[in-house]
C-alpha positions as CSV (number, residue, x, y, z in Angstrom):
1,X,25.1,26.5,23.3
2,X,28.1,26.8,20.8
3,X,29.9,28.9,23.4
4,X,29.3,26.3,26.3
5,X,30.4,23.6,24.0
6,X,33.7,26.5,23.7
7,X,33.9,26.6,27.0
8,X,34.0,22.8,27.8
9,X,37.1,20.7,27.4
10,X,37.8,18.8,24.6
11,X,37.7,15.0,25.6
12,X,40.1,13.5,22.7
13,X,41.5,9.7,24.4
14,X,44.2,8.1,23.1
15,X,43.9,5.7,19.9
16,X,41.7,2.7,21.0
17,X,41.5,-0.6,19.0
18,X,39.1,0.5,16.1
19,X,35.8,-0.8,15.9
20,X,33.3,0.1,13.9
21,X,29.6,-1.4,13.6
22,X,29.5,-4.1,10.7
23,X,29.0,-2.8,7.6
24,X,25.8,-5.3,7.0
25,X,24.0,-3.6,10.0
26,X,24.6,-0.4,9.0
27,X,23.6,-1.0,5.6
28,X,21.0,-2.7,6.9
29,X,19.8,0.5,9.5
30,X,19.5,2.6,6.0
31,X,17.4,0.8,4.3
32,X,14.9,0.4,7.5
33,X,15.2,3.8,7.9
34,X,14.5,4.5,3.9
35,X,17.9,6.0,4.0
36,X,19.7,5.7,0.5
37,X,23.0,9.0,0.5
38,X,24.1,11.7,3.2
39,X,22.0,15.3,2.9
40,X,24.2,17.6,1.2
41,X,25.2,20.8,3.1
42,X,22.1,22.4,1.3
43,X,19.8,19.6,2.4
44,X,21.0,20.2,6.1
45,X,20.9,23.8,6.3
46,X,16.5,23.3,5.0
47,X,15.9,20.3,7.7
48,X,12.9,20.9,9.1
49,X,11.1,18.2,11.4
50,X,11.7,14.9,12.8
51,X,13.5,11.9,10.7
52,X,16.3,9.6,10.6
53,X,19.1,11.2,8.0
54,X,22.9,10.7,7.5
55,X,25.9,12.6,7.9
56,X,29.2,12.6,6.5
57,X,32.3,14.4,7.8
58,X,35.2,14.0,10.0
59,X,34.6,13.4,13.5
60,X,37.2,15.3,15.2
61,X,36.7,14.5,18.9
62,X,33.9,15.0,21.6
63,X,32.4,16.8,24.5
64,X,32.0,15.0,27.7
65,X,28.6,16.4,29.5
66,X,26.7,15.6,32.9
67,X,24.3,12.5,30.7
68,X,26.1,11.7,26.9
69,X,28.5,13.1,24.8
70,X,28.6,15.3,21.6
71,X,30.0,14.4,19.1
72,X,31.8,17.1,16.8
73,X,31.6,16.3,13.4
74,X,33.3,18.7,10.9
75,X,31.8,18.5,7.3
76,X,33.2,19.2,4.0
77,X,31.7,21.9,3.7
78,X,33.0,23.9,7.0
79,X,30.2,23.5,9.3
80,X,29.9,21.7,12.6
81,X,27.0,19.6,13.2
82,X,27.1,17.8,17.4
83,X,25.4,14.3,17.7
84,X,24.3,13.0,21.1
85,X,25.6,9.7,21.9
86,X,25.6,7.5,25.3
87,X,29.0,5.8,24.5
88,X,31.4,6.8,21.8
89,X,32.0,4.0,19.4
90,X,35.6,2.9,19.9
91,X,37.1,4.1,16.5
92,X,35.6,7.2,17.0
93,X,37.4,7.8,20.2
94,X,40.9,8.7,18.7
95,X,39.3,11.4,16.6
96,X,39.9,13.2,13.0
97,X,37.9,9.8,11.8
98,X,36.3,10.3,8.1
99,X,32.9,8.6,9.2
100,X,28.9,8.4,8.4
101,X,26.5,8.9,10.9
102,X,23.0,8.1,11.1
103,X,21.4,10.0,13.3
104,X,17.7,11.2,14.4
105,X,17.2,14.8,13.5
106,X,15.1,17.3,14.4
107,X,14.7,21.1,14.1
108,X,11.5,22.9,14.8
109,X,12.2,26.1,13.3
110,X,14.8,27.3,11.0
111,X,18.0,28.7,11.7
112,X,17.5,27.2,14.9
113,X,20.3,24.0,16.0
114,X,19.8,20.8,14.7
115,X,19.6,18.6,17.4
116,X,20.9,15.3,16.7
117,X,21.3,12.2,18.4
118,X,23.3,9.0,16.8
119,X,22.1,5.9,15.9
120,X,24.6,4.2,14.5
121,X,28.5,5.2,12.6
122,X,31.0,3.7,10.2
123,X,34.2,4.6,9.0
124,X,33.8,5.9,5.5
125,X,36.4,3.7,4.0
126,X,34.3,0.1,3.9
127,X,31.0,2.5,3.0
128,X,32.7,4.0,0.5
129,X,34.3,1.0,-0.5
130,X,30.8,-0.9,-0.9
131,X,29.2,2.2,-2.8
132,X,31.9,2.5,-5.5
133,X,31.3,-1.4,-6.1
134,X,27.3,-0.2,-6.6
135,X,28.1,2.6,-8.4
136,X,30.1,0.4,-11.3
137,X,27.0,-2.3,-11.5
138,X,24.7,0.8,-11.4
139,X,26.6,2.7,-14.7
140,X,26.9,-0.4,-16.2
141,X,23.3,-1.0,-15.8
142,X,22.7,2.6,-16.9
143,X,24.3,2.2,-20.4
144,X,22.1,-0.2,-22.3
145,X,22.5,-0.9,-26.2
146,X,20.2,1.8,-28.4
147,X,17.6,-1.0,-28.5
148,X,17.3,-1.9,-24.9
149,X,16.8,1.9,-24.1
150,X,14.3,2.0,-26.9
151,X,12.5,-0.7,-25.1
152,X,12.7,0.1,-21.8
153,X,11.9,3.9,-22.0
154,X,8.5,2.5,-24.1
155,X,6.7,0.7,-21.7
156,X,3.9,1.5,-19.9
157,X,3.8,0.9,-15.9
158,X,2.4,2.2,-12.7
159,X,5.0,4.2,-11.2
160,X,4.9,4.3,-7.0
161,X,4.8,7.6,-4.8
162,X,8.5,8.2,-4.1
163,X,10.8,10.9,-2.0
164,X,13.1,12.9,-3.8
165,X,16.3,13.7,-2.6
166,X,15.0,17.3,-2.3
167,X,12.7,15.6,0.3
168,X,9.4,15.9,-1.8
169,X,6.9,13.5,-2.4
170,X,5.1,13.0,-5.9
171,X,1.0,11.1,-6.0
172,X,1.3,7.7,-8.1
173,X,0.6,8.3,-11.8
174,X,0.2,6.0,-14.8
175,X,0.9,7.0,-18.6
176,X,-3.0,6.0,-19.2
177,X,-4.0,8.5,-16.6
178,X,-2.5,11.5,-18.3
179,X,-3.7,13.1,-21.6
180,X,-1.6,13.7,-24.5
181,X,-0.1,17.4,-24.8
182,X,-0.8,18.7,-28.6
183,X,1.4,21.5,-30.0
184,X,4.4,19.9,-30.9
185,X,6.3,23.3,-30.0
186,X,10.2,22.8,-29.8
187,X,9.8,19.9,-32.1
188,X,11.6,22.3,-34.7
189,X,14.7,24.8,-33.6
190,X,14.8,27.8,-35.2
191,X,17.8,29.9,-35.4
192,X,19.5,30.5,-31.7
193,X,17.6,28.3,-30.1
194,X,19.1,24.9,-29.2
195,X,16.6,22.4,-29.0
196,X,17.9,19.0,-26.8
197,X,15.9,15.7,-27.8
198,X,16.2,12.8,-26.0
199,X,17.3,9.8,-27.4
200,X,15.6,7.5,-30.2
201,X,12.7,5.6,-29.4
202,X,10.5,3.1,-30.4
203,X,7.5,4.5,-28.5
204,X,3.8,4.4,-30.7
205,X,2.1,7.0,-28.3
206,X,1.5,10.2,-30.3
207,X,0.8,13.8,-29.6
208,X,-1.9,15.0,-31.6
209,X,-2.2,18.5,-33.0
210,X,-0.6,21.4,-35.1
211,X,2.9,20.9,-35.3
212,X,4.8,24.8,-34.2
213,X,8.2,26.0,-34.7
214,X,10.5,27.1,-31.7
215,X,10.5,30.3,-31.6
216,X,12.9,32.3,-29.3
217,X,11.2,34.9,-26.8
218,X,10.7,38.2,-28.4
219,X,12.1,40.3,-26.2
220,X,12.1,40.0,-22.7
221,X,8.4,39.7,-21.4
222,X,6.4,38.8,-24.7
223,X,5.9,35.4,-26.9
224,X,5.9,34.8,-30.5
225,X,2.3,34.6,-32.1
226,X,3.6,30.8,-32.6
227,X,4.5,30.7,-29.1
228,X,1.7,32.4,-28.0
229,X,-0.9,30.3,-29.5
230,X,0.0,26.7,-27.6
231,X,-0.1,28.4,-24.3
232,X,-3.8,27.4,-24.1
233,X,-3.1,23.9,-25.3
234,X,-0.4,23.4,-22.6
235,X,-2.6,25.0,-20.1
236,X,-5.4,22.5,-20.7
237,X,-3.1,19.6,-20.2
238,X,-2.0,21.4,-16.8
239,X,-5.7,21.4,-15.8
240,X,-6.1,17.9,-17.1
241,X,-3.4,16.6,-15.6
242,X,-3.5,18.3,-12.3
243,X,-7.5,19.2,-11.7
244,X,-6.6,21.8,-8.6
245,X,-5.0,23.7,-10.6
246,X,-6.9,26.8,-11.6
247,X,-7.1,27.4,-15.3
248,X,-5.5,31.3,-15.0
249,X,-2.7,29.5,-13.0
250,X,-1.9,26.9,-15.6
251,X,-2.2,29.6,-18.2
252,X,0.8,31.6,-16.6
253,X,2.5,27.9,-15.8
254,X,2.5,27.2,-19.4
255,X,3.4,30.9,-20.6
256,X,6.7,30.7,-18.4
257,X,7.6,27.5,-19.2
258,X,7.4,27.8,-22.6
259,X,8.7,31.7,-22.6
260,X,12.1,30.4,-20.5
261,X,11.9,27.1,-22.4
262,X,12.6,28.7,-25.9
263,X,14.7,31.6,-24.1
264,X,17.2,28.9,-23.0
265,X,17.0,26.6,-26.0
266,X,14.5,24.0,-24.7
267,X,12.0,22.0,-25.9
268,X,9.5,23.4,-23.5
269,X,7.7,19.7,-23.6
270,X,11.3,18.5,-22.1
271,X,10.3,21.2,-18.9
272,X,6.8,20.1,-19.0
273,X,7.6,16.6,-18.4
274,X,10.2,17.7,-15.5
275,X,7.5,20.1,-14.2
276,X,5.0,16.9,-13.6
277,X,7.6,14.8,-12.2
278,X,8.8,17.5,-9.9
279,X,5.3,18.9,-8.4
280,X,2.7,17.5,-10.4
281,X,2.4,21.5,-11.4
282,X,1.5,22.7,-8.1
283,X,3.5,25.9,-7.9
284,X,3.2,25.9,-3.9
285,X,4.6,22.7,-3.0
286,X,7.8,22.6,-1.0
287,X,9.3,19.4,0.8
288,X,10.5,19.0,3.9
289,X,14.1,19.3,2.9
290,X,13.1,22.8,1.4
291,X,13.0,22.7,-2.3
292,X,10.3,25.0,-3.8
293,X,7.8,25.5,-5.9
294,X,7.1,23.9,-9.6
295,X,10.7,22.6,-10.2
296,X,11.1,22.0,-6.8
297,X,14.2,24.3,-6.4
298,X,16.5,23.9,-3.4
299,X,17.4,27.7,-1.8
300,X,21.3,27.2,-2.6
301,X,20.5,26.1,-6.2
302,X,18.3,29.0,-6.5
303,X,21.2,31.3,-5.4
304,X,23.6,29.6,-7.8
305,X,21.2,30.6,-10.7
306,X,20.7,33.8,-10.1
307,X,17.1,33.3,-8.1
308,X,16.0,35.7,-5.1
309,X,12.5,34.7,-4.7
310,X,12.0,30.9,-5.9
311,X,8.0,31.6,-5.0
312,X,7.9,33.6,-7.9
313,X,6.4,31.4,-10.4
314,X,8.8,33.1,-13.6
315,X,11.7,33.3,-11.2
316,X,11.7,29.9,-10.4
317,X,10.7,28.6,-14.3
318,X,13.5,31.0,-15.5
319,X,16.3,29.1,-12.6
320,X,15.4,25.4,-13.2
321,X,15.5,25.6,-16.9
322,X,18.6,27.3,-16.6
323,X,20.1,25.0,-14.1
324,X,18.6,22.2,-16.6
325,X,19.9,23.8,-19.6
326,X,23.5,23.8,-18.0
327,X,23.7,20.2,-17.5
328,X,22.7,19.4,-20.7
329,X,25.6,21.4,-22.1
330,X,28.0,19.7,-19.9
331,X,26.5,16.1,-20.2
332,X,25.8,15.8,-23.8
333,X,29.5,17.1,-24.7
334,X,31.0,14.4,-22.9
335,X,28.8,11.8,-23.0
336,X,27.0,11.7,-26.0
337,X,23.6,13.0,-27.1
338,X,21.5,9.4,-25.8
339,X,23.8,8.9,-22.1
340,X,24.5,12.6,-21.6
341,X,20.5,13.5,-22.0
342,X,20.1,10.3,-19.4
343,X,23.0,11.6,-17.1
344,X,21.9,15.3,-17.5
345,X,18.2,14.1,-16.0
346,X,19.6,12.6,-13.0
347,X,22.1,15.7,-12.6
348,X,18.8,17.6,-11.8
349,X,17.8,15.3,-9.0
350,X,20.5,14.2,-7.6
351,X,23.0,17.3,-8.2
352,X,25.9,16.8,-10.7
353,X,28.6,15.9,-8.3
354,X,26.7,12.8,-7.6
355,X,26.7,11.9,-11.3
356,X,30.6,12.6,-11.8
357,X,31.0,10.9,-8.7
358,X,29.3,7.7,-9.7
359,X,30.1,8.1,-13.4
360,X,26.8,7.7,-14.4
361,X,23.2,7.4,-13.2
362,X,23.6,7.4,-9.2
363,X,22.6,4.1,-7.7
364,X,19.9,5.7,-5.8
365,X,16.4,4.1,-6.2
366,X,14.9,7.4,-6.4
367,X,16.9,9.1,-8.9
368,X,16.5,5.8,-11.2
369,X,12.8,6.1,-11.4
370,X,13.2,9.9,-11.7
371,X,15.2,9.7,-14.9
372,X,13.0,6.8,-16.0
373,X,9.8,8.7,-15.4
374,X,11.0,12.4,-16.7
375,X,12.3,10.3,-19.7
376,X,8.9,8.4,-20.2
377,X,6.8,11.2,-20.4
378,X,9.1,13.3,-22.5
379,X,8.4,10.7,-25.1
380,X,4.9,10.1,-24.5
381,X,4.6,14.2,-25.1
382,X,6.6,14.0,-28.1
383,X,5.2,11.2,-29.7
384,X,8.8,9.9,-30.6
């Protein structure tokens, strides 16, 4: 196909009067189509299926064929991705336009095309425009006083089935539903090992049970006898938690999170709470946008930390702690301990360009609740 598309000749017309479709209607077509930010060149690449996504990039001109056109839109990134469309929209026709697309996608298998066909564009300036504006009332709203964290990070609400930006969907879940996790390990760091906490709160819900130092892994496969000893209190709030989980698998969930937990300086409750956000602790999930296993890693984030086989329960344990551990050591130092921790949560969802693009806390529905909820149960397994 790419060579036909080679072969064909490049329809580029002369500058038209722009026009663009209103930016009400397209914002509008997003959030009917439960669109809230473009995939990312990762996301792309792990489409699978049928669905209504968006695109940005440049569109640099288009194919005439016998029934449409294709658009060729150039992304950031250096791939090509060709959307179908009847008509070209008029200030689309002079080409090298910055633009978003949203399009219907589907790819059956992968590494096959993606074929796409558009639903409706915009020049990225008034998008952009209107998502900076969000993005300041978003950080602002991100940034509460000490006490209006305290409070809102302490209540207790039903949280709602949501998509991830990974493309993975999470089962409802209340605090009341899920049972407190005793063995305070990581409440304590001992020497090397670099325990994060998250901010002060006011919460009353307490984790009963012995209170156990962090220790650091002894060596590279074994735990401490400290260590050691919570792994079958951790495993029973897995099972607990998550009944279809076999108890030998939640015993060698808890031992890696707690054995890569301590290795990177974690409080390994900080990764338990991300681990039941992410996949409820079911090691075999993977959404539709690709991201695998129990901290949902995406296959170029796997790459990035050093992760061949993200199916590999210790693999993938020993890559998102990492990955989790490094924005943590680049969010805190700027930010402070209380709205770097914040920022550093929603760096794990929604990747860390998006925070330093936003400035704060993304104004993404999904990645709001995300932090709220990995926040919430942090402190409901802490006690603090």
């Amino acid at each position: 196909m790419i060579g036909r598309l080679l072969a064909a000749v490049l329809m580029v017309t002369c500058a038209l009067p722009a026009f663009a479709e209103s930016l009400n209607s397209y914002i509008q077509a997003r959030r009917d189509h439960g669109v809230t930010a473009p995939l990312t060149s990762e996301q792309l690449d792990a489409f699978l299926g049928d669905g209504v996504i968006e695109i940005s990039g440049v569109v640099k001109g288009n194919v005439q064929r016998a029934d449409a056109f294709l658009l060729i839109v150039d992304r950031s990134e250096g791939s090509e991705v060709y959307v179908s469309t009847p008509q070209v929209p008029g200030f689309l026709r002079s080409g090298n336009v910055p633009a978003r697309l949203l399009i219907r996608a589907k790819r059956e298998r992968a590494n096959a095309l993606l074929d796409a066909e558009l639903i409706l564009a915009i020049s990225e300036g008034p998008l952009a425009e209107w998502e900076a504006k969000r993005a300041a009332e978003a950080a602002a709203k991100a940034t509460p006083t000490r006490a209006q964290t305290s409070t809102s990070f302490s209540r207790t609400s039903t949280t709602a089935s949501r998509t991830t930006s990974r493309g993975g969907g999470r089962p409802s879940q209340t605090l009341s539903d899920q049972p407190s996790l005793e063995g305070q390990i990581g409440s304590r760091g001992s020497a090397g090992a670099r325990v994060v906490s998250p901010p002060p709160s006011n919460s009353s819900r307490p984790i009963q049970g012995s209170d156990v130092m962090t220790e650091r892994v002894n060596g590279a496969d074994g735990l401490s006898p400290e260590a050691q000893a919570v792994v079958p209190i951790y495993a029973d709030f897995i099972v607990r938690t998550n009944s279809r989980v076999r108890r030998e698998d939640a015993e060698k969930i808890a031992e890696a999170v707690i054995r890569w937990s301590l290795h990177f300086g974690l409080d390994p409750r900080l990764v338990m709470a991300v681990a039941l956000t992410e996949s409820t602790f079911n090691h075999s999930t993977r959404s539709h946008a690709g991201a695998m296993g129990l901290l949902q890693l995406m296959p170029g984030t796997a790459r990035y930390v050093g992760v061949n086989n993200a199916w590999d329960l210790e693999q993938n344990v020993y890559g998102g702690v990492k990955y989790l551990r490094e924005q943590l050591d680049y969010f805190i130092p700027r930010h402070g301990q209380e709205r770097g921790f914040i920022l550093a949560i929603a760096a794990y969802n929604a990747g860390p360009g998006a925070v330093r693009r936003f400035n704060g806390v993304p104004p993404y529905r999904e990645t709001q609740n995300y932090v709220e909820r990995v926040t919430r149960r942090y402190r409901m397994l802490t006690g603090s």
